[in-house]
C-alpha positions in Angstrom: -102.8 85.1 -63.0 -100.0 86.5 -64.6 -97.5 85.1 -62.0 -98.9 81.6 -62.3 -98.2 81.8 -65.9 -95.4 83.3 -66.1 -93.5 81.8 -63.0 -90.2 83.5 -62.3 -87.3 81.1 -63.2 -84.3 80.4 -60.9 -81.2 79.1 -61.6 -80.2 75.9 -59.4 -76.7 74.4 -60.7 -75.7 70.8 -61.0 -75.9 68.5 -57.9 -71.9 67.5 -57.4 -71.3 63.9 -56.7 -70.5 62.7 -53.1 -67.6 61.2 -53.7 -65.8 64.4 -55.5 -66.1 66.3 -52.1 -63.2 66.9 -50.2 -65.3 66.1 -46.6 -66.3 62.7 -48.2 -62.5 61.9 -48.5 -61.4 63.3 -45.4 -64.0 61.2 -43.3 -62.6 58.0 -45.4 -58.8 58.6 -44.4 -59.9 59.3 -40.8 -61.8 56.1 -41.0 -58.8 54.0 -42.4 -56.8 55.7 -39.9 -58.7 54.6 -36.7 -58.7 50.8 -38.2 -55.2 51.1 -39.2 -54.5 52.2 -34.5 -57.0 49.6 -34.2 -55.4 46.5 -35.9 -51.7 47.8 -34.3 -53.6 47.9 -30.5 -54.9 44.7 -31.2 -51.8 42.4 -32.8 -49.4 44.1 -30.0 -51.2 42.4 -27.6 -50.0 38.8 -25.8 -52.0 35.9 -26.5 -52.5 34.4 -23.3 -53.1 30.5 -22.9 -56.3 29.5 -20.8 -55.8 28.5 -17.4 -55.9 24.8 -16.9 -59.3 23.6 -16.7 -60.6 27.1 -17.7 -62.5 25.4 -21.1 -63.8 22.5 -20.2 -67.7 22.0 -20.5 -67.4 25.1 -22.5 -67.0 25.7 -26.8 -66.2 29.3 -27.8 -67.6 30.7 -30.8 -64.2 31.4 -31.7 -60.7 29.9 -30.7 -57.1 31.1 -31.0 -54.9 29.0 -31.2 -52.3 29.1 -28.8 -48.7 29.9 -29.2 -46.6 26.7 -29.7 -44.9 25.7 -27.0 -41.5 23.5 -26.4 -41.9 19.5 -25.6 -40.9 19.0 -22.1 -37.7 17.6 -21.2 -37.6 14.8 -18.7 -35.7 15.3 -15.8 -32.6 12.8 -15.2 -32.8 10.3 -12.7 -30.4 10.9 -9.8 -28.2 8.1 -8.7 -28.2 8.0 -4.9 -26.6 4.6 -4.2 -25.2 1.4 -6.2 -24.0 -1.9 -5.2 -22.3 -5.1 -6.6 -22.6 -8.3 -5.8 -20.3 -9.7 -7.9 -18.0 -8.8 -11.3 -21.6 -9.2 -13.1 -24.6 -8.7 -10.7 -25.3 -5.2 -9.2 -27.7 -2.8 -8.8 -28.6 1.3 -8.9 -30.9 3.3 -7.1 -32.2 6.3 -7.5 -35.1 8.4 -5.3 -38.3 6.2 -6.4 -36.6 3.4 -8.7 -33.8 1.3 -9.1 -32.2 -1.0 -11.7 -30.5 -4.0 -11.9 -27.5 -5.5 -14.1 -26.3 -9.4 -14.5 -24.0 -8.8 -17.2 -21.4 -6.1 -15.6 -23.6 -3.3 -16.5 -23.7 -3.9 -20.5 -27.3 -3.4 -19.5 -29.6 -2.4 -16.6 -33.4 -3.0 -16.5 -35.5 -1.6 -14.5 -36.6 -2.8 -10.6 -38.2 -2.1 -7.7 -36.0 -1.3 -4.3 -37.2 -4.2 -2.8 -35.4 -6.7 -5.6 -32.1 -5.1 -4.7 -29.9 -7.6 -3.0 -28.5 -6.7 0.6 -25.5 -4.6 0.5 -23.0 -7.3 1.7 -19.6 -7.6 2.4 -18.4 -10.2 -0.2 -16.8 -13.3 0.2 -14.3 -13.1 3.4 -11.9 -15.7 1.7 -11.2 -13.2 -1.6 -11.0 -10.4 0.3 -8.3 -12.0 2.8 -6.5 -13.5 -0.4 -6.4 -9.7 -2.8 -5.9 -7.9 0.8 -6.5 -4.2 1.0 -8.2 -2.9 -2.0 -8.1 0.6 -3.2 -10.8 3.3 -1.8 -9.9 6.4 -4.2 -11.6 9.9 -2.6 -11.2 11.3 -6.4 -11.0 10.0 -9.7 -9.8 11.9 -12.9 -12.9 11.8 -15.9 -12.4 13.1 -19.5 -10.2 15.5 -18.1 -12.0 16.7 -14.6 -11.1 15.7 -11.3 -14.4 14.4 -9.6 -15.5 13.6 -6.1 -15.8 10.1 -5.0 -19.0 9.5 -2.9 -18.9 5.5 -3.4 -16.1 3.3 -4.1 -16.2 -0.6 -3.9 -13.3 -2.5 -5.5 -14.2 -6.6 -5.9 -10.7 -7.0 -6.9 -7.3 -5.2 -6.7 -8.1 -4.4 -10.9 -11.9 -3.7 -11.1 -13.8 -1.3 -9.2 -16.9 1.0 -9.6 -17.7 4.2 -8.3 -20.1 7.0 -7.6 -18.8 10.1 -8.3 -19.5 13.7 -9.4 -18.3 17.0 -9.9 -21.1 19.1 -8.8 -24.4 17.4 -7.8 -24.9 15.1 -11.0 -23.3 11.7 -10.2 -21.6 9.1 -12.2 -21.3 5.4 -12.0 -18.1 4.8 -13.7 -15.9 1.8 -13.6 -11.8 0.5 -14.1 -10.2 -2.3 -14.6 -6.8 -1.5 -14.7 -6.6 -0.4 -10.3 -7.9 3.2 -11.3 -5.5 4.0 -13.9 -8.2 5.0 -16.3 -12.0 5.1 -15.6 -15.4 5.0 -18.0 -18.9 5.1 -17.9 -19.2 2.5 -20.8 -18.8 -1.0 -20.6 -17.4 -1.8 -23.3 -16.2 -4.9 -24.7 -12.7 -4.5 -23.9 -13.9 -4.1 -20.4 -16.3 -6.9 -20.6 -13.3 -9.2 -22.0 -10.9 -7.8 -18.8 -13.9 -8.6 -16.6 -14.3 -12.0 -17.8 -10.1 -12.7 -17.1 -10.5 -11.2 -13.5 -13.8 -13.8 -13.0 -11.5 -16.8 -13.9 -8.5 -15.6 -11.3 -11.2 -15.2 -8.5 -12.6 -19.0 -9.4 -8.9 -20.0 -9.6 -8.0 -17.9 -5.8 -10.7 -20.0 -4.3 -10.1 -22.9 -5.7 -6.9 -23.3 -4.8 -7.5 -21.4 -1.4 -10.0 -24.3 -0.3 -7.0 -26.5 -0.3 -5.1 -24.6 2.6 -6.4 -24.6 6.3 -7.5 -21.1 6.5 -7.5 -18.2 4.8 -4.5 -17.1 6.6 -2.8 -19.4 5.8 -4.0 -19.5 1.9 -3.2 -15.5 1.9 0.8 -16.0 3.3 1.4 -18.7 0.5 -0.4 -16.9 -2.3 1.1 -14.1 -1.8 4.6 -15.2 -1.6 7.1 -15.3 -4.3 7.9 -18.8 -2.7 6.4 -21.3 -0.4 7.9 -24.9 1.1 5.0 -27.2 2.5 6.8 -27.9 5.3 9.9 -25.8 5.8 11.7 -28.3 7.2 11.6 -32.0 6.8 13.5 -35.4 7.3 15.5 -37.9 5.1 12.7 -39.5 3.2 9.9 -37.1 3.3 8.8 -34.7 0.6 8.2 -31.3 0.3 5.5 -29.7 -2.1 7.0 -25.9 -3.6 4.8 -23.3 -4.9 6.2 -20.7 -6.8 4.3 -17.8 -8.4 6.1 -18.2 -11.9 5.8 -21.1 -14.2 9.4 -23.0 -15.0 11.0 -25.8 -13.1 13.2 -26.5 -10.0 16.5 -27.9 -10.1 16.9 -30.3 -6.8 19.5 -32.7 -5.8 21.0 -33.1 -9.4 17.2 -33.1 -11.3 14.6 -30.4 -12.8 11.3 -30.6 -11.8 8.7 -28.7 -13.8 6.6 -26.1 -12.0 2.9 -27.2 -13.0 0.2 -24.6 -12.9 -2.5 -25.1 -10.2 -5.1 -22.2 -9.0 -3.0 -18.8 -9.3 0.8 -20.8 -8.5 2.9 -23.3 -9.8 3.6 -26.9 -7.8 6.0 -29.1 -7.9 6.7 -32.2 -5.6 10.8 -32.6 -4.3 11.6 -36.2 -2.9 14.2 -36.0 0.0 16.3 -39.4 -0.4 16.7 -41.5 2.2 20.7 -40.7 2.8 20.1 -37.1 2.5 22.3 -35.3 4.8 21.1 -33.1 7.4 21.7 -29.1 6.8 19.5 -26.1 5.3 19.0 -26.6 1.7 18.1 -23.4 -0.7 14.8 -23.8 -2.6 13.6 -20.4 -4.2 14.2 -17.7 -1.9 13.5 -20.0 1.3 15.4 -21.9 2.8 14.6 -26.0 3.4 16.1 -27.5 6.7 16.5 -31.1 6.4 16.9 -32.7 10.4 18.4 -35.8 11.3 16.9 -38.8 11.1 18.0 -42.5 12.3 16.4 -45.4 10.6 16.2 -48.8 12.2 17.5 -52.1 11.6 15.2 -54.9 10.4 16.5 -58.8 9.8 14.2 -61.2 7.9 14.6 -65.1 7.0 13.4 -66.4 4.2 13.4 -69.7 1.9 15.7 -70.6 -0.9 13.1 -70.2 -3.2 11.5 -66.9 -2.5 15.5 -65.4 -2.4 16.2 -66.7 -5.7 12.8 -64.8 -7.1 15.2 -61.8 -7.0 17.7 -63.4 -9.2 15.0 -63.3 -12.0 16.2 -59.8 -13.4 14.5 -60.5 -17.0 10.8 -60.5 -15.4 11.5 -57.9 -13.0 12.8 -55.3 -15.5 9.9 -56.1 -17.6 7.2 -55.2 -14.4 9.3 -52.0 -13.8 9.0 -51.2 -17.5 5.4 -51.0 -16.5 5.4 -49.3 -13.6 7.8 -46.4 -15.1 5.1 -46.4 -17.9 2.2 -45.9 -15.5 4.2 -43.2 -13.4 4.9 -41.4 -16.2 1.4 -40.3 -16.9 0.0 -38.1 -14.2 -2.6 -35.4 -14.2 -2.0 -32.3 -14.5 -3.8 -31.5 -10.8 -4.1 -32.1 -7.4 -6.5 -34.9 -7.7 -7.7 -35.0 -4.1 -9.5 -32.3 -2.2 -9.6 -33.7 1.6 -7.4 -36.0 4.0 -5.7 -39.0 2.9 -6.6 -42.1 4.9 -4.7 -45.2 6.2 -5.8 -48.1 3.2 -6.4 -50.9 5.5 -6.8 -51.2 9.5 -3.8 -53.2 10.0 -0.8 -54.0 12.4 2.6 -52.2 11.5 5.5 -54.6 10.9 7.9 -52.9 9.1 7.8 -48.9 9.4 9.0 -46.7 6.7 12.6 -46.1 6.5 14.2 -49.5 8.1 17.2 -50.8 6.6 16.2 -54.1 5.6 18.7 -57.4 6.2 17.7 -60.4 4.1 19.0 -63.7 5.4 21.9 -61.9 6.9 22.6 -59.7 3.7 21.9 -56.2 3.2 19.0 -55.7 0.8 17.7 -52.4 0.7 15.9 -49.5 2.7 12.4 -50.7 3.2 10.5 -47.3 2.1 6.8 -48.3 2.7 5.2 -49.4 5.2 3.5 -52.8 5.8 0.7 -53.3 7.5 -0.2 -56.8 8.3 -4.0 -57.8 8.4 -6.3 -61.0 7.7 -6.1 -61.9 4.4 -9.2 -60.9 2.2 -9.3 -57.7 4.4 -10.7 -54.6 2.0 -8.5 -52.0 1.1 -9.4 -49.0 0.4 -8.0 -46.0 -2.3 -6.2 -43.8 0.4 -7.9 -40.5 -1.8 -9.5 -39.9 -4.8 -7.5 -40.6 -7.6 -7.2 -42.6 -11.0 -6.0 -46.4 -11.2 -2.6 -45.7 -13.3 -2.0 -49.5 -13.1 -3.8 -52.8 -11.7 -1.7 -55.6 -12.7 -0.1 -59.1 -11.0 3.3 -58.3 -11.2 6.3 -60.4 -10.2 7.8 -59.1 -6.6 5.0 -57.2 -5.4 2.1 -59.5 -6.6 -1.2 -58.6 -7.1 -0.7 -54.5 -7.4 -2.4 -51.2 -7.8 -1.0 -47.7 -8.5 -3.4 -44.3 -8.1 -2.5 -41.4 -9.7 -3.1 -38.2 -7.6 -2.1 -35.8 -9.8 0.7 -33.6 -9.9 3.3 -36.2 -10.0 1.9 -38.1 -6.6 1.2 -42.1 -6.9 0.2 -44.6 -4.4 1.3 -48.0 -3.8 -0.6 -51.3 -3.2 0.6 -54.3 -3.0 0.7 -58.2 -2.7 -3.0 -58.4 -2.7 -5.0 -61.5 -3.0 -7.2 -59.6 -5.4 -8.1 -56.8 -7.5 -11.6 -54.5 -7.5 -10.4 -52.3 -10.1 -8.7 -52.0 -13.2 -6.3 -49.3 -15.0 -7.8 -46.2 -15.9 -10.9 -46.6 -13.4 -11.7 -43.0 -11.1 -12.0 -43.8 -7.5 -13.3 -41.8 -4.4 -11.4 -42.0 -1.3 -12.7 -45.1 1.1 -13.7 -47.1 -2.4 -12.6 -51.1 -2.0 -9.9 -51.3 -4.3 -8.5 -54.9 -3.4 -8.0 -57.5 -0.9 -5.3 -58.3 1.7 -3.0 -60.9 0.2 0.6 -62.2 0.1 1.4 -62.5 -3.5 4.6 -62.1 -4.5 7.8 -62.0 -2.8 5.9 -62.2 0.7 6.3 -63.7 4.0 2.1 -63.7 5.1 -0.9 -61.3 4.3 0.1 -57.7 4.8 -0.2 -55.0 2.7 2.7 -52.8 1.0 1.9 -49.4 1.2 4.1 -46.0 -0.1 3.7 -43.0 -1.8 5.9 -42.2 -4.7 6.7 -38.4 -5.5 8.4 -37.6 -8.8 9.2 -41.4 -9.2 10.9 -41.3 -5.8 9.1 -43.5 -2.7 8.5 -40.9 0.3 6.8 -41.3 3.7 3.4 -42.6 3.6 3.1 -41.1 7.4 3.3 -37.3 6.0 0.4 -38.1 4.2 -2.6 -39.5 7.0 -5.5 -37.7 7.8 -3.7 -34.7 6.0 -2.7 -33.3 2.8 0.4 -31.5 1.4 -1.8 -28.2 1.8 -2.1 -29.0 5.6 2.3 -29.3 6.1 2.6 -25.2 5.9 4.1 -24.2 9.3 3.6 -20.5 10.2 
């Protein structure tokens, strides 16, 4: 067939590539389009963390990692309460804790509530000697005025306490009264705090020596104090002053010596001193009358020429002024004298003394006549200035008290002790004798004050402490 053989040609043109079409391109920015809203929907959303718990027993195929997030910050401790016990030992508390310091509050460590100490009242005695103490209701801080919600002074210098501006309390101390206030203890405070401890141990110790408390607050806290206020021909008088320096009395200086927070000095009244008020300090010292009796006393040849023998005499008193002249520099005793020796009184202090029908002298001792080899006993504790057998007064002891203050024995039959031993009050320090220029077994007991011999009597089952009148 004709049309098999000769098929009729048609004319198909070239196939044109896909990616030359317009569509093809059209399709491929509308594609990049919708990927392009697709990552902007996605990245604009919040990445939420997982609720707690929300994981657990469970892995993803995937994870995000969360968003980093700030460290927490621990919340401050809120003082509610503090209290010290003393000018190093104190505690803080706070809602569920507490701490404790025993070095001022350099440092604190921590402590349970129950450790805390009781919130006392302090030692009665201090506060009675510093009196009222401040109890500020604001306090100036780096330049802000705070409330106080806790004060407590221990002295009139040092003091601590709680305060705050809004709701955030402080614990800040002073040691100047409240002139300036800080939260550090610094050492410059520490050194402050350290001077304050040694005037409290130096209050009470010399505020053990008075009575009571009362009475240790009127003298402490006087400019000037006479123990007693008034007094008789042949007594003494102790002065405290709150100054160191010296006293001038009866033509002599006596130096004020330094004991607790004051300054002591012993004043001798003579014998022949006249009755009248007598200026010491700012007080005034009232000397009474006083009449001495008469005492007449016979004795041999012999023993009245022993007091012709000026060479050996001066040579003993050389001694003795040695001895005296040495003293410590404190009250040596710290409760009642005692009487030496039970004895019979022959001659009381004071009596104007007539040997063989001559005047000899003012008798200013007293004797005490007792069996001889009868103990005698150190009247307080003290230190053996001198234990020697000395010409007139025999066999013979001197104690030092301190302060200037010496007792007398003498005439004993024999000596327990020797110089420089300590003794306790009631120790056997010798035995009743009549050595020396003596008329039977007695013993020769006085005080001497500043090298001057006062009334023994002052002194039994008292001390100088105990002669403060109201």
């Amino acid at each position: 067939m004709a049309s098999e053989r000769n098929p009729r040609k048609i004319r198909v043109g070239k196939r044109v590539p896909m990616w030359r079409s317009g569509r093809y391109w059209a399709f491929l920015l509308g594609l990049f389009a919708l990927a392009g809203l697709a990552v902007i929907f996605i990245m604009g959303r919040p990445v939420l963390a997982p609720e707690h718990g929300a994981l657990q027993g469970h892995t993803a195929a995937t994870s995000i990692s969360p968003a980093p997030t700030a460290s927490p910050v621990a919340k401050k401790k809120v003082i509610l309460d503090f209290h010290m016990q003393n000018l190093s030992q104190g505690w803080i508390r706070y809602a569920d804790s507490a701490k404790i310091t025993k070095d001022g509050g350099v440092s604190w460590t921590e402590a349970t509530v129950d450790q805390l100490a009781p919130d006392s009242a302090g030692d009665e005695t201090l506060q009675a000697l510093l009196g009222t103490l401040p109890k500020p209701l604001t306090v100036n801080f780096k330049s802000k005025t705070l409330d106080v919600m806790k004060s407590q002074f221990l002295t009139d210098r040092v003091g601590w306490v709680l305060a705050a501006e809004g709701l955030d309390p402080t614990l800040l101390v002073t040691v100047d009264g409240g002139g300036t206030w800080t939260d550090q203890v610094t050492p410059d405070v520490t050194s402050v705090m350290n001077a304050e401890q040694k005037r409290i141990q130096t209050l009470l110790q010399e505020a053990a020596y008075y009575t009571a408390k009362e009475a240790a607050k009127a003298a402490i806290q006087s400019d000037w104090t006479l123990f007693p206020k008034s007094a008789s021909p042949g007594d003494v008088v102790l002065v405290r002053h709150k100054e160191a320096g010296e006293i001038s009395w009866q033509g002599k200086k006596y130096p004020l010596q330094s004991f607790g927070t004051g300054y002591f000095a012993y004043l001798p009244l003579s014998i022949d001193l006249k009755p009248g008020p007598y200026p010491v300090g700012d007080q005034i010292l009232t000397v009474k009358a006083k009449k001495f009796d008469t005492q007449y006393l016979e004795v041999t040849k012999q023993m009245e020429s022993m007091r012709q023998d000026t060479a050996r005499i001066q040579a003993d008193q050389k001694k003795i002024d040695m001895a005296r002249s040495r003293s410590a520099p404190e009250f040596l005793f710290s409760s009642d004298f005692i009487q030496p020796v039970e004895g019979i009184l022959t001659t009381p202090y004071g009596y104007t003394r007539y040997v063989n029908g001559k005047y000899d002298s003012s008798h200013r001792a007293i004797d005490l006549a007792a069996k001889e080899g009868t103990p005698i006993k150190a009247t307080n504790d003290g230190i053996v200035a001198l234990a020697d057998s000395l010409y007139l007064t025999g066999n013979s002891i001197y104690l030092d008290h301190g302060m200037g203050l010496f007792s007398q024995y003498a005439h004993m039959s024999e000596l327990r002790v020797k110089t420089g031993d300590k003794v306790k009050k009631g120790d056997i320090i010798g035995l009743v004798g009549t050595t020396g220029f003596s008329t039977g077994p007695h013993l020769h007991f006085t005080f001497w004050a500043n090298n001057v011999p006062v009334n023994p009597n002052m002194f039994f089952d008292s001390t100088p402490f105990k002669w403060l009148q109201p």
